[in-house]
PQR file with spaces between the fields and no chain letter, atoms N, CA, C, O and H, PARSE charges and radii, in Angstrom:
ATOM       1  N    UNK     1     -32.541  -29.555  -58.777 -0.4000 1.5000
ATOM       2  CA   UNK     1     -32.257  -29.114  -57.437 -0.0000 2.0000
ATOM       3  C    UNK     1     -32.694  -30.132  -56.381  0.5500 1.7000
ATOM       4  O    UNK     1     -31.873  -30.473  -55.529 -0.5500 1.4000
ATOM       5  N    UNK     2     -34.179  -30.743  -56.378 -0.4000 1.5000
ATOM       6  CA   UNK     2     -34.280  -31.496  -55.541 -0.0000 2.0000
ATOM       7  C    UNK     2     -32.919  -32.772  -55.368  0.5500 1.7000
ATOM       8  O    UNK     2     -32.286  -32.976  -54.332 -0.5500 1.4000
ATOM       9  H    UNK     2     -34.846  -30.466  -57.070  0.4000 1.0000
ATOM      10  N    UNK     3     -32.763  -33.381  -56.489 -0.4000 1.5000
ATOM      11  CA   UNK     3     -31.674  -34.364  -57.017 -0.0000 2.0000
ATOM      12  C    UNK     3     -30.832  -34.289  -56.088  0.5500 1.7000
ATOM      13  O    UNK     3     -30.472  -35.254  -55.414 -0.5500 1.4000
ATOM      14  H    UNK     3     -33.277  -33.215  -57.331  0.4000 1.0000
ATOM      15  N    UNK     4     -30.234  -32.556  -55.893 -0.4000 1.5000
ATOM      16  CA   UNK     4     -28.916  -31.976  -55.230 -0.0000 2.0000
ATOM      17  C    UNK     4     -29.472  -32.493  -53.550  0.5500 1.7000
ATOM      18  O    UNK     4     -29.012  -33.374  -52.824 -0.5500 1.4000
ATOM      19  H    UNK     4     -30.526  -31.772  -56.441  0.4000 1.0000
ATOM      20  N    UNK     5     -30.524  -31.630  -53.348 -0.4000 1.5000
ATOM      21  CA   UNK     5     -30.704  -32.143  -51.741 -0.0000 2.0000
ATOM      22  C    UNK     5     -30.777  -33.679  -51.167  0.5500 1.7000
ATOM      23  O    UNK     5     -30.346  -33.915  -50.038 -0.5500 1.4000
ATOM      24  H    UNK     5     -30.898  -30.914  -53.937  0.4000 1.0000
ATOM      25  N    UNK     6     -31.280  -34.606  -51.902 -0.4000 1.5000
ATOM      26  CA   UNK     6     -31.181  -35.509  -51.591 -0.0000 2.0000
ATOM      27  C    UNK     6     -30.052  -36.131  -51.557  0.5500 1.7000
ATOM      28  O    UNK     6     -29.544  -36.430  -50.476 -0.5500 1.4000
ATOM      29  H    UNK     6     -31.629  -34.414  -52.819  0.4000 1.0000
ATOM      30  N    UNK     7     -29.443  -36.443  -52.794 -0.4000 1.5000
ATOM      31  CA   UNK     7     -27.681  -36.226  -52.383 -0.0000 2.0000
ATOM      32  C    UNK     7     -26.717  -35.937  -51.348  0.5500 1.7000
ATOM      33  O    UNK     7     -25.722  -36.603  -51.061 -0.5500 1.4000
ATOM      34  H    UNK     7     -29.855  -36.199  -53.672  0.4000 1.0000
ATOM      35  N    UNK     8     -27.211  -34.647  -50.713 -0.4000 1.5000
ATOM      36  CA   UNK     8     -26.561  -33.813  -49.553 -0.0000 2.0000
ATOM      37  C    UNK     8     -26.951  -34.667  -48.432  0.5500 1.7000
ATOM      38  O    UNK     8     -26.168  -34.966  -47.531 -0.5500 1.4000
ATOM      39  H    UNK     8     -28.019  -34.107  -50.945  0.4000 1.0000
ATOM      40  N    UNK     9     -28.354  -35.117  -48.499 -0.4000 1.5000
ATOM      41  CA   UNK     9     -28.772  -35.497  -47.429 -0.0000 2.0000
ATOM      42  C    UNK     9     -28.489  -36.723  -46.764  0.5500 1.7000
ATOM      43  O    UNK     9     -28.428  -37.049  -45.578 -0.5500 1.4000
ATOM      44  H    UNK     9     -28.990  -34.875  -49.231  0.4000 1.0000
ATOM      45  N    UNK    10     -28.278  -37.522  -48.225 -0.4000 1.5000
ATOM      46  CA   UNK    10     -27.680  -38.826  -48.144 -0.0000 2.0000
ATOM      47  C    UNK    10     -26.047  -39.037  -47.605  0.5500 1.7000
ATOM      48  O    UNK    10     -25.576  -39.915  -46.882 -0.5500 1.4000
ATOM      49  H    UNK    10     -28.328  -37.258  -49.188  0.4000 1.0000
ATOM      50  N    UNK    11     -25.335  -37.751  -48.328 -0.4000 1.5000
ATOM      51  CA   UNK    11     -23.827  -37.749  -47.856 -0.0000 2.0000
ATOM      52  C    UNK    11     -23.960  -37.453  -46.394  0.5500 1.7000
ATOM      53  O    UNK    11     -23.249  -38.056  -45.590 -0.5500 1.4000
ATOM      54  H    UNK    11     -25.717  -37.038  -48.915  0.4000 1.0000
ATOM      55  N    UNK    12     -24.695  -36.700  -46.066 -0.4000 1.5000
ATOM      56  CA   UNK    12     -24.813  -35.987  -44.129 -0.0000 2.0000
ATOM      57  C    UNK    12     -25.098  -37.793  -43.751  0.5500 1.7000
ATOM      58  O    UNK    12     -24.114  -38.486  -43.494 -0.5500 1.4000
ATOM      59  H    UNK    12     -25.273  -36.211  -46.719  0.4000 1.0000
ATOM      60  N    UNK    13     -26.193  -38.277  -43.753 -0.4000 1.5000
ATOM      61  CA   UNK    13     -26.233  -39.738  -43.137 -0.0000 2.0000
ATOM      62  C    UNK    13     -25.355  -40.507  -43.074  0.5500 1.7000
ATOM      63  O    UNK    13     -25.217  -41.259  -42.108 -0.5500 1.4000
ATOM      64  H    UNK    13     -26.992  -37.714  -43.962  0.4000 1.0000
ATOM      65  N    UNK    14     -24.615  -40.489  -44.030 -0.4000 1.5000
ATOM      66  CA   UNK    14     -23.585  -41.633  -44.337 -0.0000 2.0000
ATOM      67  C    UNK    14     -22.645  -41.006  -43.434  0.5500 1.7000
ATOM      68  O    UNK    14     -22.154  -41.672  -42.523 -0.5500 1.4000
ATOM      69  H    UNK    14     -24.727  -39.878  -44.814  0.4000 1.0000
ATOM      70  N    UNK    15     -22.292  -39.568  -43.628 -0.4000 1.5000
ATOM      71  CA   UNK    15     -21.267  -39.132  -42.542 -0.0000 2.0000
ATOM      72  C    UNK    15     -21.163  -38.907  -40.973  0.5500 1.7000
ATOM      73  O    UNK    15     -20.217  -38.728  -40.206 -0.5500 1.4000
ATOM      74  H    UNK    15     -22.691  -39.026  -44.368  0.4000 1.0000
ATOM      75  N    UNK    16     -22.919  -39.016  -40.785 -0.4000 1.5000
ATOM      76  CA   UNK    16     -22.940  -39.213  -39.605 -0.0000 2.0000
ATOM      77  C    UNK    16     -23.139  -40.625  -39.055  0.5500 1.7000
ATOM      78  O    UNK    16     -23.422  -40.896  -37.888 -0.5500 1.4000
ATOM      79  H    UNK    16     -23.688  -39.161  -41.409  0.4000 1.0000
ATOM      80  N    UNK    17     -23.011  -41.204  -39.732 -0.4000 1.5000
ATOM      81  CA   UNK    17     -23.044  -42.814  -39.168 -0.0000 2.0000
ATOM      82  C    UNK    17     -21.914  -43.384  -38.879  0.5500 1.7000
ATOM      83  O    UNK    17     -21.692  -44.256  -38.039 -0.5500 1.4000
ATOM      84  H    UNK    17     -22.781  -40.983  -40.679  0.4000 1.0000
ATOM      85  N    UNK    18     -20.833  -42.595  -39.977 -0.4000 1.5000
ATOM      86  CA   UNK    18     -19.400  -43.260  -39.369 -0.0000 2.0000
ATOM      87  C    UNK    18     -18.580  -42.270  -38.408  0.5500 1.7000
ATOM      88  O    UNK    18     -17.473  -42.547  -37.947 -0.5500 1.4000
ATOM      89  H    UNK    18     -21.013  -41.887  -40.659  0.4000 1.0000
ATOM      90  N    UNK    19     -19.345  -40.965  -38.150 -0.4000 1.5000
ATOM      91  CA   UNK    19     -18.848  -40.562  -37.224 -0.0000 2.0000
ATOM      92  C    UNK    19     -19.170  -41.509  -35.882  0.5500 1.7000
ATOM      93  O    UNK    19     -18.382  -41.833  -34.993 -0.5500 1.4000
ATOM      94  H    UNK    19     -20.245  -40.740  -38.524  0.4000 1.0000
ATOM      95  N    UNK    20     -20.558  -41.840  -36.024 -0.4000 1.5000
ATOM      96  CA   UNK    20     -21.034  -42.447  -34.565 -0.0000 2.0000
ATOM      97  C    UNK    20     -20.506  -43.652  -34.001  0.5500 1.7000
ATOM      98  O    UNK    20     -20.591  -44.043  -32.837 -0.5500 1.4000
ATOM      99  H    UNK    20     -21.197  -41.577  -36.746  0.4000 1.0000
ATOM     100  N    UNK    21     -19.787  -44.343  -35.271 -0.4000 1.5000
ATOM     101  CA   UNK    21     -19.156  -45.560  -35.331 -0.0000 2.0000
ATOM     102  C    UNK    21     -17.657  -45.745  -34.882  0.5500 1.7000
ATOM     103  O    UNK    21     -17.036  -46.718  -34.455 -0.5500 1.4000
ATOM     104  H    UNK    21     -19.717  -44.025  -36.217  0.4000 1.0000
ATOM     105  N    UNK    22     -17.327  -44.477  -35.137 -0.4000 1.5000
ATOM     106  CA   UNK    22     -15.498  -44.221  -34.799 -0.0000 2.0000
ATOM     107  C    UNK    22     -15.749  -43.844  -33.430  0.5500 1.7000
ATOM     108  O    UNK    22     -14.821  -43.935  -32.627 -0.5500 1.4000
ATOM     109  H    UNK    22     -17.832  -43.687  -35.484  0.4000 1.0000
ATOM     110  N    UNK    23     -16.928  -43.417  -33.041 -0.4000 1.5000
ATOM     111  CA   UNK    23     -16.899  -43.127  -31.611 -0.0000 2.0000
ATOM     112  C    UNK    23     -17.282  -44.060  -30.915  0.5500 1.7000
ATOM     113  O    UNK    23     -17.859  -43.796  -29.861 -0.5500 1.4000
ATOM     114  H    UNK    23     -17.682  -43.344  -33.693  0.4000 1.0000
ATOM     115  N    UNK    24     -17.086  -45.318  -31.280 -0.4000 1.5000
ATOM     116  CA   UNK    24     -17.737  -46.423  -30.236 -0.0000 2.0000
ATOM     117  C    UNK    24     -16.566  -47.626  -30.118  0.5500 1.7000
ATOM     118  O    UNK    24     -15.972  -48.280  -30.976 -0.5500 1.4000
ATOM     119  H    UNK    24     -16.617  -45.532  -32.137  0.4000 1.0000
ATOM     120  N    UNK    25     -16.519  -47.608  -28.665 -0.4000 1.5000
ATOM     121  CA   UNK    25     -15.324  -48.425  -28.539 -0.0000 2.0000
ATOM     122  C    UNK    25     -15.851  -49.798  -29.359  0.5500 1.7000
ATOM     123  O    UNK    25     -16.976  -50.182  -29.680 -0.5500 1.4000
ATOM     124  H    UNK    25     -17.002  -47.077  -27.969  0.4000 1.0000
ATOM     125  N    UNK    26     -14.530  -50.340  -29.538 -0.4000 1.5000
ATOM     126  CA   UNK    26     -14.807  -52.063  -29.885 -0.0000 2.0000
ATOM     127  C    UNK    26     -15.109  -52.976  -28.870  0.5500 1.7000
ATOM     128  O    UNK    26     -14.865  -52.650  -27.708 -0.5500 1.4000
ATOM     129  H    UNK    26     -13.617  -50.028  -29.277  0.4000 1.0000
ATOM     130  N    UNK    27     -15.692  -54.270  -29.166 -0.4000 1.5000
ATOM     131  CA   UNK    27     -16.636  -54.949  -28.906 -0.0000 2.0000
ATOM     132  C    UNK    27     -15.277  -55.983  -28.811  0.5500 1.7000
ATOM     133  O    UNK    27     -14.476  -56.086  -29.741 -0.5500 1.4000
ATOM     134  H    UNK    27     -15.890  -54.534  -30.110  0.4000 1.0000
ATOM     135  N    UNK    28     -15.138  -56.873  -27.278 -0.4000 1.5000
ATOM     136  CA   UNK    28     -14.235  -57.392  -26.974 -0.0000 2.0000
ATOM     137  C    UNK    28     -15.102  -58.974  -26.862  0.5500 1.7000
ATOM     138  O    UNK    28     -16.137  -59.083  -26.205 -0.5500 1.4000
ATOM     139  H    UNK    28     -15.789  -56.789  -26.523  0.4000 1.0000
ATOM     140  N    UNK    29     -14.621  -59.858  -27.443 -0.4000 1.5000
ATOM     141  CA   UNK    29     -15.104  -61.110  -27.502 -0.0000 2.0000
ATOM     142  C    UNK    29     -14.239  -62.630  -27.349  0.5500 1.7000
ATOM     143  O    UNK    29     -13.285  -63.126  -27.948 -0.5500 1.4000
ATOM     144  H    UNK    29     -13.781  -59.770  -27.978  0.4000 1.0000
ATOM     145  N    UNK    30     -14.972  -62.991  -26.409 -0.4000 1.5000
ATOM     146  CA   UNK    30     -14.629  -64.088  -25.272 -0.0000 2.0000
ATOM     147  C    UNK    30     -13.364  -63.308  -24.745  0.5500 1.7000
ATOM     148  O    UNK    30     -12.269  -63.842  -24.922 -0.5500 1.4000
ATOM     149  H    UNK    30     -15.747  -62.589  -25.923  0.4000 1.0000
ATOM     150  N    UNK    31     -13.430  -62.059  -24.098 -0.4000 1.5000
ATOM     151  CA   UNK    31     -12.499  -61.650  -23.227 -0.0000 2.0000
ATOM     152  C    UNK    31     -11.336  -61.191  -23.642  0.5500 1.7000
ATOM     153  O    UNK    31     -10.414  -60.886  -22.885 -0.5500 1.4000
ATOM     154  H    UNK    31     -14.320  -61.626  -23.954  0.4000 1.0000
ATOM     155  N    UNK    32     -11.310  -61.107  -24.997 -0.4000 1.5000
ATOM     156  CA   UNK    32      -9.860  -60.582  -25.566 -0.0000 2.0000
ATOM     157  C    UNK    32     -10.515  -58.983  -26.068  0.5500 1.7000
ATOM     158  O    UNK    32     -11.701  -58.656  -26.114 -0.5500 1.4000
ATOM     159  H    UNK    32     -12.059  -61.354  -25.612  0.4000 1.0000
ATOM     160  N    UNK    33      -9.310  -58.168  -26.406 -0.4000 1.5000
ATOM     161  CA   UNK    33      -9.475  -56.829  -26.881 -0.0000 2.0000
ATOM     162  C    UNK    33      -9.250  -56.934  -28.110  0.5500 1.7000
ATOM     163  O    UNK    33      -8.295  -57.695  -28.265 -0.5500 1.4000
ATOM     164  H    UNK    33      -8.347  -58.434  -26.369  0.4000 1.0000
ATOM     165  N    UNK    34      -9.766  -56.438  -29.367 -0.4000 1.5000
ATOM     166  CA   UNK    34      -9.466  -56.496  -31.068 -0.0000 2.0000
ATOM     167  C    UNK    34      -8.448  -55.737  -30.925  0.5500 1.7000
ATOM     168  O    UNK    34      -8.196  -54.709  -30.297 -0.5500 1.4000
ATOM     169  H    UNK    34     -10.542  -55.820  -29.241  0.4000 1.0000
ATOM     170  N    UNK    35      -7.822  -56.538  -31.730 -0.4000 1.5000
ATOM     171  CA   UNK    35      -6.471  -56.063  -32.726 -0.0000 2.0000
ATOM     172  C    UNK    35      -6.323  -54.893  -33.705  0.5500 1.7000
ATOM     173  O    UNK    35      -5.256  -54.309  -33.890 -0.5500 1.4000
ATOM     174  H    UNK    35      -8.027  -57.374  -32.240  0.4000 1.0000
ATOM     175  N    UNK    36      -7.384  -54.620  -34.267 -0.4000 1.5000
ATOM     176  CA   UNK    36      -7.357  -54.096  -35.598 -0.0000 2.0000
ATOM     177  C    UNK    36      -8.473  -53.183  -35.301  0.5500 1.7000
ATOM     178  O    UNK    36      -9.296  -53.428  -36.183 -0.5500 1.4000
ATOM     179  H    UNK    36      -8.251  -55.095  -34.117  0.4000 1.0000
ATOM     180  N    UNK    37      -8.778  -52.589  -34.808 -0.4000 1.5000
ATOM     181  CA   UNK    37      -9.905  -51.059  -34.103 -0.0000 2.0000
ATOM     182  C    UNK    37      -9.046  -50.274  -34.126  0.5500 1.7000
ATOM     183  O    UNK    37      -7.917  -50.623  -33.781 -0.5500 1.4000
ATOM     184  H    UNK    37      -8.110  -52.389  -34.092  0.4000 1.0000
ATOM     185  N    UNK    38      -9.385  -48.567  -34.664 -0.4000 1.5000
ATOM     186  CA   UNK    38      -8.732  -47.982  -34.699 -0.0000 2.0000
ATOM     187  C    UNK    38     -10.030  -46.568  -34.391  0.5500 1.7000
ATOM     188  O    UNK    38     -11.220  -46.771  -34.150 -0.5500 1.4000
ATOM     189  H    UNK    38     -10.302  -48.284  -34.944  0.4000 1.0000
ATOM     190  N    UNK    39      -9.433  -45.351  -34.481 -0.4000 1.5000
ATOM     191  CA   UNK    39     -10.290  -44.199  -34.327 -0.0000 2.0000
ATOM     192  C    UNK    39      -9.832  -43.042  -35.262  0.5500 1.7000
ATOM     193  O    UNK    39      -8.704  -43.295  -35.686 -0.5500 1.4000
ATOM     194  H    UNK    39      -8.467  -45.186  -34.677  0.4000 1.0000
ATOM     195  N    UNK    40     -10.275  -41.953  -35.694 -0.4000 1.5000
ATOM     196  CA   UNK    40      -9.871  -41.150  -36.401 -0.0000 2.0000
ATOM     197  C    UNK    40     -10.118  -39.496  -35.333  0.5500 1.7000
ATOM     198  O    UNK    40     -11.128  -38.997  -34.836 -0.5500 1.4000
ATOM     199  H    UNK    40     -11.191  -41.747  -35.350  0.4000 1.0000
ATOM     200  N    UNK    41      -8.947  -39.156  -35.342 -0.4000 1.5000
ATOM     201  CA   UNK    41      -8.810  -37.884  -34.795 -0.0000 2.0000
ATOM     202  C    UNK    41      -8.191  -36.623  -35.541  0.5500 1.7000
ATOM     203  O    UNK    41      -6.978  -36.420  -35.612 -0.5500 1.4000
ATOM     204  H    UNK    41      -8.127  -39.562  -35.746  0.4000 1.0000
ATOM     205  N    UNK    42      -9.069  -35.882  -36.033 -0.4000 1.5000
ATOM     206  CA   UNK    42      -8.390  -35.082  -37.010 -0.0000 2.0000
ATOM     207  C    UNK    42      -8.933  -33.662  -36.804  0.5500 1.7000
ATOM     208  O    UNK    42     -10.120  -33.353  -36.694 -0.5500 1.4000
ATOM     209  H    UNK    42     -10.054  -36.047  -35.975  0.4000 1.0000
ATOM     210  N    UNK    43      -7.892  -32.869  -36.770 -0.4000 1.5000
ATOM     211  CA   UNK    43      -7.507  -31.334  -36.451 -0.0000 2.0000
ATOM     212  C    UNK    43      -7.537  -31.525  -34.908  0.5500 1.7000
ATOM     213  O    UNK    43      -8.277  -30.678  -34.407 -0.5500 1.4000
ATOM     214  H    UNK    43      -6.928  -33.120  -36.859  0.4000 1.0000
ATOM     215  N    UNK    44      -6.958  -32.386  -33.954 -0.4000 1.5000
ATOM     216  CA   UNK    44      -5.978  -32.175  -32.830 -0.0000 2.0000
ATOM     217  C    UNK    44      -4.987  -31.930  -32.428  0.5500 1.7000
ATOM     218  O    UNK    44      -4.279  -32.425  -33.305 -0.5500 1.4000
ATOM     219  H    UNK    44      -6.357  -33.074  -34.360  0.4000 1.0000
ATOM     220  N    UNK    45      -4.437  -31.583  -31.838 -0.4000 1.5000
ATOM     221  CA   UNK    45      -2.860  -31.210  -31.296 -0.0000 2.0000
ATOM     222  C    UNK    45      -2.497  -32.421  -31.196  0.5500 1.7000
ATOM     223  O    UNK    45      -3.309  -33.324  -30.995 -0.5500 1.4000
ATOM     224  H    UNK    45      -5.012  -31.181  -31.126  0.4000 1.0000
ATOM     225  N    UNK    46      -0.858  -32.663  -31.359 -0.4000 1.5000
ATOM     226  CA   UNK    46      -0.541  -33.991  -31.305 -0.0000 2.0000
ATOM     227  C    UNK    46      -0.471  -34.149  -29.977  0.5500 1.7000
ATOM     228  O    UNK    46      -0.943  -35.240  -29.658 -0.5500 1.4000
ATOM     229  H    UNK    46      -0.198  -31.929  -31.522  0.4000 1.0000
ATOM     230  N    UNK    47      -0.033  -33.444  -28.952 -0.4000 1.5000
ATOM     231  CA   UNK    47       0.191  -33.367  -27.464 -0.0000 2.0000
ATOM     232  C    UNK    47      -1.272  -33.999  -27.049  0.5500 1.7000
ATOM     233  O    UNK    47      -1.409  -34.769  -26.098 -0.5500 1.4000
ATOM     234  H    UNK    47       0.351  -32.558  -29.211  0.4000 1.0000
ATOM     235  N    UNK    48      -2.375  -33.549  -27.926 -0.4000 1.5000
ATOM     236  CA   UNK    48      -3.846  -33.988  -27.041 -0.0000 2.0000
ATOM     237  C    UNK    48      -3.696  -35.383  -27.252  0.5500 1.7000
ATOM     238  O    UNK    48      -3.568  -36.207  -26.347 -0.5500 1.4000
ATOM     239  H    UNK    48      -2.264  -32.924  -28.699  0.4000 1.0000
ATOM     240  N    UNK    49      -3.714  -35.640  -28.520 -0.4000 1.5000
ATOM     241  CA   UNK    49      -3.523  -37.239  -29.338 -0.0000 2.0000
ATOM     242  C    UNK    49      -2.792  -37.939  -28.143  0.5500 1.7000
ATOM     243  O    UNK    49      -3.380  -38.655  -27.332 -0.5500 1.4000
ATOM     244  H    UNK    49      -3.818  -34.971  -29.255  0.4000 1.0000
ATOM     245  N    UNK    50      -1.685  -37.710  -28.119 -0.4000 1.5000
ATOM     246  CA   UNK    50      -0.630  -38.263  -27.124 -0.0000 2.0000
ATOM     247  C    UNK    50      -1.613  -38.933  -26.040  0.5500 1.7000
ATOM     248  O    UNK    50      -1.845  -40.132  -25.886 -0.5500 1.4000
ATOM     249  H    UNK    50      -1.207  -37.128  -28.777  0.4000 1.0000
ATOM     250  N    UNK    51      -2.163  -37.753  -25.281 -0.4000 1.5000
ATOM     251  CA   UNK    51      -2.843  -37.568  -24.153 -0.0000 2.0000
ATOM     252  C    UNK    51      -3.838  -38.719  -23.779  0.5500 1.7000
ATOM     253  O    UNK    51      -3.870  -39.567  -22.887 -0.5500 1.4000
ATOM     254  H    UNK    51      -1.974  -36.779  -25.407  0.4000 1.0000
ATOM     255  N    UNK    52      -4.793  -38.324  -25.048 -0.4000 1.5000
ATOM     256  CA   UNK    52      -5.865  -39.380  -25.358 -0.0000 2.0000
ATOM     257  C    UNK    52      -5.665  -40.688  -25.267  0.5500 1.7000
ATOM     258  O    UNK    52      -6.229  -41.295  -24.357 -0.5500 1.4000
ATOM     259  H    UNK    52      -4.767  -37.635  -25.772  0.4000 1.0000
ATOM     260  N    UNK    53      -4.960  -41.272  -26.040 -0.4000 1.5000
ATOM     261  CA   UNK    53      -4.026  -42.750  -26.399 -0.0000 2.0000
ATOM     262  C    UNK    53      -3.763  -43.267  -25.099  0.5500 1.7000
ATOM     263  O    UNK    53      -4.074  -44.411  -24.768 -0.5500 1.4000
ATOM     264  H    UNK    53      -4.502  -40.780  -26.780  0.4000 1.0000
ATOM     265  N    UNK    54      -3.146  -42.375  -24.292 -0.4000 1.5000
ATOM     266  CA   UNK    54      -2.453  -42.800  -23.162 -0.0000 2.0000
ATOM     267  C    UNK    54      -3.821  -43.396  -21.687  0.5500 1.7000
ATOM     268  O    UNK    54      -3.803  -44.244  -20.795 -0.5500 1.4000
ATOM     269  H    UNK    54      -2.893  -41.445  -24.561  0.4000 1.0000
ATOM     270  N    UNK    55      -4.737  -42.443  -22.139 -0.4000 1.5000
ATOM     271  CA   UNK    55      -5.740  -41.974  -20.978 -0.0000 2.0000
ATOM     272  C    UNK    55      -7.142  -42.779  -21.152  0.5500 1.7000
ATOM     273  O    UNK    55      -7.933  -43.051  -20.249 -0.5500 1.4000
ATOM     274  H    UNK    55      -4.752  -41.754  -22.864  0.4000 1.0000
ATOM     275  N    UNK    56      -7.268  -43.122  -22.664 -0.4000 1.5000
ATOM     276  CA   UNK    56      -8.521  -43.191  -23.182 -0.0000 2.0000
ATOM     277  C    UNK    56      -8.708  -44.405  -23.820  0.5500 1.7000
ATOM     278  O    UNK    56      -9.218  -45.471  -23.474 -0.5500 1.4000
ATOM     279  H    UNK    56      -6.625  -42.901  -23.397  0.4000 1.0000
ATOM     280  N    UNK    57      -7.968  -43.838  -25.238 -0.4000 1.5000
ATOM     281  CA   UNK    57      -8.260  -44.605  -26.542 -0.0000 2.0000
ATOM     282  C    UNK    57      -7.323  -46.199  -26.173  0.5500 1.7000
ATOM     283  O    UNK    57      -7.816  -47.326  -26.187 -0.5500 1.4000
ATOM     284  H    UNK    57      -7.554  -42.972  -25.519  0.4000 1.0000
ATOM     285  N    UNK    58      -5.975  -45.860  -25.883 -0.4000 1.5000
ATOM     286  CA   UNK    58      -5.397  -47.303  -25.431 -0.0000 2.0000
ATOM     287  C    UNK    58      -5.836  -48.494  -24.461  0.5500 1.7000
ATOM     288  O    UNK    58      -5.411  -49.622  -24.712 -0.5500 1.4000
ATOM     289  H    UNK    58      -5.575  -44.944  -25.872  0.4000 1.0000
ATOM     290  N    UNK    59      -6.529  -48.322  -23.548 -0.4000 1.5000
ATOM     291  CA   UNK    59      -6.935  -48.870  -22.442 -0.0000 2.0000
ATOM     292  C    UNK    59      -8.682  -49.491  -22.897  0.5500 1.7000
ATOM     293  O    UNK    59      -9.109  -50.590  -22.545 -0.5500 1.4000
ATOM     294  H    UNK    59      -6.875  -47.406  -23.344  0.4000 1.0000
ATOM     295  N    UNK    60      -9.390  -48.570  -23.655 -0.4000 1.5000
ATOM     296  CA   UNK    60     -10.156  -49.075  -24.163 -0.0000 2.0000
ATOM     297  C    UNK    60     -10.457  -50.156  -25.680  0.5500 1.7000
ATOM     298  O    UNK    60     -11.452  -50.578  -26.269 -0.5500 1.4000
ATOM     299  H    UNK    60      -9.043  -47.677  -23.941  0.4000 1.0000
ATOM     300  N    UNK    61      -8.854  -50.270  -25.848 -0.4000 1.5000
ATOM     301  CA   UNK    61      -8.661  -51.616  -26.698 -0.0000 2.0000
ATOM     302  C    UNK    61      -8.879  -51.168  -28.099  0.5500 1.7000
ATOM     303  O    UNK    61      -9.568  -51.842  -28.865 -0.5500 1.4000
ATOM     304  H    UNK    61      -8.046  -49.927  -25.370  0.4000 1.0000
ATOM     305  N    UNK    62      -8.249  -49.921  -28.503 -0.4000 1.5000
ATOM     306  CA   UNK    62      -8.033  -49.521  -29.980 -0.0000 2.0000
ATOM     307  C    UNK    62      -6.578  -49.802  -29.922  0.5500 1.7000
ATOM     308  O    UNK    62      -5.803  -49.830  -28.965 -0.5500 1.4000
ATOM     309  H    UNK    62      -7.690  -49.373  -27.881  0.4000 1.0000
ATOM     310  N    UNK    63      -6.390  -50.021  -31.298 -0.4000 1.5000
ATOM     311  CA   UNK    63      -5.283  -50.264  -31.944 -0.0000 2.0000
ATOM     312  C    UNK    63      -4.092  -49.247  -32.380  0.5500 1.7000
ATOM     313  O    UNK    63      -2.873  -49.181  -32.220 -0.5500 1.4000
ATOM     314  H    UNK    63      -7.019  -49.999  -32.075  0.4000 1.0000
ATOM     315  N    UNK    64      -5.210  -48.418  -33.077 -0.4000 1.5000
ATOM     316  CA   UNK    64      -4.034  -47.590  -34.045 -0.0000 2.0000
ATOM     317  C    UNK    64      -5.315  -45.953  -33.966  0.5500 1.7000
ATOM     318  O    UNK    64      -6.512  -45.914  -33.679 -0.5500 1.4000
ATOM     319  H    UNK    64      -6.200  -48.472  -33.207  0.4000 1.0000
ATOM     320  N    UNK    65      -4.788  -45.350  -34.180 -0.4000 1.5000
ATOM     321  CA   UNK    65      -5.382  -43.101  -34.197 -0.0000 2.0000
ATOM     322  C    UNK    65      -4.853  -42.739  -35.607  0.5500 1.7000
ATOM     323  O    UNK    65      -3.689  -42.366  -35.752 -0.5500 1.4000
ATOM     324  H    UNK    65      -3.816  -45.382  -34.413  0.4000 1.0000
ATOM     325  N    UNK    66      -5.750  -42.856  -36.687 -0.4000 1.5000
ATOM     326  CA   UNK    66      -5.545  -41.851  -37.525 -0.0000 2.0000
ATOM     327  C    UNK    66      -5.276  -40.082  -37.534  0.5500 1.7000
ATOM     328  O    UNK    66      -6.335  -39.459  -37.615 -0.5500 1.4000
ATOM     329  H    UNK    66      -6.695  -43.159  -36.569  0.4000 1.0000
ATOM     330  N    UNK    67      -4.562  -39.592  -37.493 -0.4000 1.5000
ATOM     331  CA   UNK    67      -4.427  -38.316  -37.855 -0.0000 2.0000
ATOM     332  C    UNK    67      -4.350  -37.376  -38.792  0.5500 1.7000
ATOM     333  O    UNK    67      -4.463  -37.735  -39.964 -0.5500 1.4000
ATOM     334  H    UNK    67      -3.702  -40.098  -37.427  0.4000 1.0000
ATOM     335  N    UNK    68      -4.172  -36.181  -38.526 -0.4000 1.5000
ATOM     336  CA   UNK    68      -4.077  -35.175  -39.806 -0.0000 2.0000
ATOM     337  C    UNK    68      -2.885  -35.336  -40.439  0.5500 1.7000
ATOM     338  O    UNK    68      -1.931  -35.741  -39.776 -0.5500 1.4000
ATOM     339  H    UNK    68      -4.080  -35.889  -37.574  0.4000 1.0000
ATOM     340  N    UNK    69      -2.758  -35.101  -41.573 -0.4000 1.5000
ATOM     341  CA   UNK    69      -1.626  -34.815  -42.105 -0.0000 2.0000
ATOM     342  C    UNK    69      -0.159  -33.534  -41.168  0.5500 1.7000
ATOM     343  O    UNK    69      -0.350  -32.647  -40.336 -0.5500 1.4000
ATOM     344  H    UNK    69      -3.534  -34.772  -42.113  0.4000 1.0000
ATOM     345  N    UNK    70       0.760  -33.873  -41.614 -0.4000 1.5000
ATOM     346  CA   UNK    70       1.767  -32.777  -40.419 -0.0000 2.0000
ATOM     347  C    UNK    70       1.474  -31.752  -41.545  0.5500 1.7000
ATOM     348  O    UNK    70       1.892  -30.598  -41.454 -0.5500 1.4000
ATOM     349  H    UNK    70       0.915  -34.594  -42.289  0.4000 1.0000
């Protein structure tokens, strides 16, 4: 049992690290925006997605929005 918690505990870290990571814009160097940054948005409306991209995520120099499956 202990085995199990540590495990759990280790998967929660790992999952919260790349949550914290998808939430951080990219890092623009000598003045250009990266190419290849992307974010993951999953269980949104596509209308929000839309929204976001347009308002948010595009302007702050991501690339590409993973989504849910249709």
């Amino acid at each position: 049992m202990p085995r199990r918690r540590a495990a759990a505990a280790a998967m929660i870290a790992v999952l919260a690290a790349s949550a914290l990571a998808a939430c951080t814009a990219p890092v623009a160097v000598d003045g250009e925006k990266p190419a290849d940054a992307g974010v993951q948005l999953f269980q949104r409306p596509w209308t929000s997605i839309a929204e976001e991209c347009e308002s948010t995520i595009g302007p702050a120099g991501f690339a590409w929005v993973l989504t849910s499956p249709p």
